[in-house]
N, C-alpha and C positions, 0 to 999 in steps of 0.2 A: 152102869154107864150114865155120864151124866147128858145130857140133854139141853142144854145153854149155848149161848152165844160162842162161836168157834175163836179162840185167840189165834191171830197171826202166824205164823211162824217167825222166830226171832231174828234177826238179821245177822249173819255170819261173822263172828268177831274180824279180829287181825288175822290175817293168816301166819301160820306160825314156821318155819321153816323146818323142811325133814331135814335129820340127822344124815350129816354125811361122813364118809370115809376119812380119816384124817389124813393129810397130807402125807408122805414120808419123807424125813429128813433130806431127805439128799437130794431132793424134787425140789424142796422149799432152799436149799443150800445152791442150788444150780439157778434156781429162777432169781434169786439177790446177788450171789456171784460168778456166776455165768457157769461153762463146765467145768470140771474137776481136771486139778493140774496136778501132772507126779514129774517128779525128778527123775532124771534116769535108772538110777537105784530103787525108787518106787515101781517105776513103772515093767521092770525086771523081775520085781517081788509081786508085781500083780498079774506076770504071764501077759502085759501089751506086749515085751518085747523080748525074744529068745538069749538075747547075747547079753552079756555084763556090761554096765556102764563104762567101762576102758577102752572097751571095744566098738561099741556104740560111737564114742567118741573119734576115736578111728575112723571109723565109716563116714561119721561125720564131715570128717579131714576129706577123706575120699572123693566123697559125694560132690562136695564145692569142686575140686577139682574136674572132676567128671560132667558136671552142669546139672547134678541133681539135687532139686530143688531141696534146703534143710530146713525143720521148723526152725522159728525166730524163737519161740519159746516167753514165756517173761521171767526176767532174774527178782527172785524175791530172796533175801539174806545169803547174797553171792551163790545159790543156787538157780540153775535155770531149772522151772518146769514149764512141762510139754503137757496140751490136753491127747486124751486117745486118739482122737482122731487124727491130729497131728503127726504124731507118731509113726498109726496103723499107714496114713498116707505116704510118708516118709518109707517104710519099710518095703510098703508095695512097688514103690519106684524103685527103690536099690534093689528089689529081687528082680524086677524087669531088667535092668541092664545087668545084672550078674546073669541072664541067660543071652546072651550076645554074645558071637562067637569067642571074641575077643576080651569077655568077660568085663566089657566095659571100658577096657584100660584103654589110654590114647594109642592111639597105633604109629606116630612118631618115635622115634629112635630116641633114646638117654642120650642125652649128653653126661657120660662119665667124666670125672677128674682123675687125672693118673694121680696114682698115691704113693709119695715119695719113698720111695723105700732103700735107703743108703744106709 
């Protein structure tokens, strides 16, 4: 043991920063462009939405008719996509009025066109 003059303790450099988790792609892909948009055909393929994109479409038709609210979606290369939530909200409303007695549909009478049959 030496026996002398005690040196200091050295003064604590920079601090250096702990190592973290790296981001996941889809985190960092979401926070630049905001949520992840699928096509009706996507979003089919990824179980957002039960029914085929044909029919979706339909529903779609429907829905406007019925006053249920449809996404706007944004069209990128004459495709629209919808984000999930969009969608799942979309879906939630058309099951709501598909349990109505009436199943939703106006309860006004058709006006039929007689169809000429000569």
């Amino acid at each position: 043991m030496r026996s002398g003059p005690r040196r200091p303790a050295a003064a604590p450099g920079p601090r250096t920063p702990q190592a973290t988790e790296p981001i996941p792609a889809d985190v960092m892909e979401q926070f630049f462009h905001g949520p992840r948009r699928y096509s009706l055909a996507e979003a089919f393929e990824e179980g957002i939405l039960r029914w085929k994109p044909a029919t979706v479409r339909t529903y779609f038709k429907r829905s406007r008719e019925r006053d249920i609210p449809v996404p706007e979606g944004v069209t990128e290369g004459g495709t629209a996509q919808y984000t999930a939530d969009e969608l799942t909200t979309w879906v939630q409303a058309w099951e709501q009025q598909a349990g109505l007695p009436n199943g939703g549909r106006p309860t006004e009478p058709k006006t039929r066109q007689a169809a000429d049959r000569t």
